[in-house]
ROKOL-454917 format. One record per residue (C-alpha): residue in one letter; x, y, z; residue number from 1. Coordinates in steps of 0.5 Angstrom, whole numbers, plus 500, padded with zeros to 3 digits. Example, Ala and Ser with C-alpha at 12.3 -4.5 7.8 and 13.67 -1.06 7.14 Angstrom:
2
+--------+-----+-----+-----+--------+
: lumkol :  px :  py :  pz : martor :
+--------+-----+-----+-----+--------+
:      A : 525 : 491 : 516 :      1 :
:      S : 527 : 498 : 514 :      2 :
+--------+-----+-----+-----+--------+
END
This chain:
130
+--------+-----+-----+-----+--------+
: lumkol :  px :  py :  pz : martor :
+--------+-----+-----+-----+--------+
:      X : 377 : 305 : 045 :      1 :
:      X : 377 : 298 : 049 :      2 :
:      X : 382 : 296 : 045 :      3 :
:      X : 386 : 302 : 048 :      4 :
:      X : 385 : 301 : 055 :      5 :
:      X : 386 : 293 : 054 :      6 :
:      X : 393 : 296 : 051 :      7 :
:      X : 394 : 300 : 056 :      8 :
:      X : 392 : 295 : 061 :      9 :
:      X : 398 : 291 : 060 :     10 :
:      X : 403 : 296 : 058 :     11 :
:      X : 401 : 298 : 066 :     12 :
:      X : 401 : 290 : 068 :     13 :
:      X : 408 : 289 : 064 :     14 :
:      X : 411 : 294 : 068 :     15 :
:      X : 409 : 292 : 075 :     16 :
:      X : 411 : 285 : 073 :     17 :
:      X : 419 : 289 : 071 :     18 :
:      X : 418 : 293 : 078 :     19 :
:      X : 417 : 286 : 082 :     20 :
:      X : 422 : 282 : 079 :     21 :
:      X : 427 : 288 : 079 :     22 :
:      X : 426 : 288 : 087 :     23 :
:      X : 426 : 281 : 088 :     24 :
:      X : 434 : 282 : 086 :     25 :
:      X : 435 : 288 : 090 :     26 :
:      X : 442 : 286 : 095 :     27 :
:      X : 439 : 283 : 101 :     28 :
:      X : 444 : 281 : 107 :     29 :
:      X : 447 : 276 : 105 :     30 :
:      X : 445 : 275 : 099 :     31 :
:      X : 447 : 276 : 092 :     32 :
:      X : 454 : 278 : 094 :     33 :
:      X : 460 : 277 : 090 :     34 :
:      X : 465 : 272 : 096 :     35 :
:      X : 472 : 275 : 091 :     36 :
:      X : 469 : 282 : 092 :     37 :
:      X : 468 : 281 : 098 :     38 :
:      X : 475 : 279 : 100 :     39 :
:      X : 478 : 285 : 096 :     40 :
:      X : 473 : 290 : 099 :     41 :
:      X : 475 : 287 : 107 :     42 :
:      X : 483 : 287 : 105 :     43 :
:      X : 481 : 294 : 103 :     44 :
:      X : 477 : 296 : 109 :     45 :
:      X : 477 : 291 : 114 :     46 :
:      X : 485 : 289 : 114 :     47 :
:      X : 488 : 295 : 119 :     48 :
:      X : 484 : 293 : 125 :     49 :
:      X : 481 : 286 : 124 :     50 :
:      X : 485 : 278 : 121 :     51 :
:      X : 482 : 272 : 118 :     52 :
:      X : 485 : 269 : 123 :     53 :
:      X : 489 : 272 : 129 :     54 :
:      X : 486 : 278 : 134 :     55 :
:      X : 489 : 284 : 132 :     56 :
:      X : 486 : 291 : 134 :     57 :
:      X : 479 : 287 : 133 :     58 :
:      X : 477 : 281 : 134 :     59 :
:      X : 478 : 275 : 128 :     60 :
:      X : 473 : 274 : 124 :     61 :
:      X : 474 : 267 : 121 :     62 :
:      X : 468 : 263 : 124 :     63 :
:      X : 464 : 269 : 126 :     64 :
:      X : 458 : 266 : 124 :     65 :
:      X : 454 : 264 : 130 :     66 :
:      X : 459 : 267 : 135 :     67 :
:      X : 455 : 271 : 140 :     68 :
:      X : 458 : 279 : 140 :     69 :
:      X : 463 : 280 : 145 :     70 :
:      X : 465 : 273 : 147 :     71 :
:      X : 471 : 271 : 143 :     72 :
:      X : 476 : 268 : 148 :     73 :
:      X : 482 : 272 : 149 :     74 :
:      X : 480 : 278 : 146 :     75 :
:      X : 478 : 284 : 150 :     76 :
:      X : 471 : 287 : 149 :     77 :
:      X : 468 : 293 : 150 :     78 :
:      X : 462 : 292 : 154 :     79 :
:      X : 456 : 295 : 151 :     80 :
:      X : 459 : 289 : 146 :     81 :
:      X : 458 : 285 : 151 :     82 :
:      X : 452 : 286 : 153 :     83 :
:      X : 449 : 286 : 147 :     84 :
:      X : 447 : 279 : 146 :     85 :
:      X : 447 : 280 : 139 :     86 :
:      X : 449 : 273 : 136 :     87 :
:      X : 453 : 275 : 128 :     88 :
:      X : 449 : 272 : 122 :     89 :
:      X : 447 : 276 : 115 :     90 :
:      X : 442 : 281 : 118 :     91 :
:      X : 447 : 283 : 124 :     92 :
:      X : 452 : 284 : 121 :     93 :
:      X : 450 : 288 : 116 :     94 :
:      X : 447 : 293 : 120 :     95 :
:      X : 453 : 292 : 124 :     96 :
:      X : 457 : 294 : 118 :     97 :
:      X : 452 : 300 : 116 :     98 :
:      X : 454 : 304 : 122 :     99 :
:      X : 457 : 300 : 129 :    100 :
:      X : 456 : 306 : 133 :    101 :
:      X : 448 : 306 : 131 :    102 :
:      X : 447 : 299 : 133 :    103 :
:      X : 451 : 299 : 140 :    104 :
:      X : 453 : 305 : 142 :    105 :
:      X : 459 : 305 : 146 :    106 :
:      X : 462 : 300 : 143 :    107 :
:      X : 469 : 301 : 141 :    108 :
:      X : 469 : 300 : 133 :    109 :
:      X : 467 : 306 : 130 :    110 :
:      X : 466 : 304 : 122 :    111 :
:      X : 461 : 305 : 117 :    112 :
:      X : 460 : 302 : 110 :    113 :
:      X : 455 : 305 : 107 :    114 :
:      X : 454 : 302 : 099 :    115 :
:      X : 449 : 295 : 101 :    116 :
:      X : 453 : 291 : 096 :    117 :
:      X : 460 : 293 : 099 :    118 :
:      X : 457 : 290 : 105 :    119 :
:      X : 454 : 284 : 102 :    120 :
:      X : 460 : 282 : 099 :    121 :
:      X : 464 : 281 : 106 :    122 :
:      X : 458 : 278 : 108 :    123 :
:      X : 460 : 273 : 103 :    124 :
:      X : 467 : 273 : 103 :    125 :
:      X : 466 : 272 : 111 :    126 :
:      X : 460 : 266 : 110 :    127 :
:      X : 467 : 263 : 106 :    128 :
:      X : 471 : 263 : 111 :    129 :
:      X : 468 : 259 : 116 :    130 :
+--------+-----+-----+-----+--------+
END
């Protein structure tokens, strides 16, 4: 009987361990993202409103990293944008990216990219291109 309590015991700890392990490799902002899948997935969803390099309908986006929210010179922001003081960085972007209109109402980019490895591989691609 103790034997079998000692096994189940360590069938039990084992397990706990696989659990742990498994969540320290959930996506994090930021890490663990693929920079190539992050590029297609920016190409694919990003490209319509922003650049790399040159403001379009959204601002460019090299060099994001550090920026203040809304403070691009030569591009017209809104002004909740403005107002935000949010500074871009692996956290901000993330919630930015899982929904604009969540984290700063008014703003005028409405968008949503809901799957956290989508996100995290832009952020990547994004951390790349500075």
């Amino acid at each position: 009987m103790i034997v079998r309590k000692q096994a189940i015991l360590a069938v039990l700890v084992a397990v706990g361990s696989i659990a742990l392990a498994g969540a320290a490799f959930a996506v994090q902002p930021g890490a663990g993202g693929d920079p190539a899948r992050g590029k297609a997935v920016f190409e694919k969803r990003c490209t319509g409103c922003h650049a790399l390099d040159a403001n379009r309908e959204g601002p460019h986006l090299r060099g994001v990293f550090g920026r203040k929210a809304g403070s691009l010179p030569g591009f017209e922001f809104s002004a909740p944008m403005k107002a935000s003081g949010i500074t871009w960085d692996e956290a901000s972007l993330d919630k930015w990216l899982s929904d604009t209109d969540a984290m700063i109402p008014g703003n005028a980019m409405g968008f949503r990219l809901p799957k956290a490895a989508e996100r995290a591989d832009i952020i990547a691609y994004l951390r790349e291109q500075e």
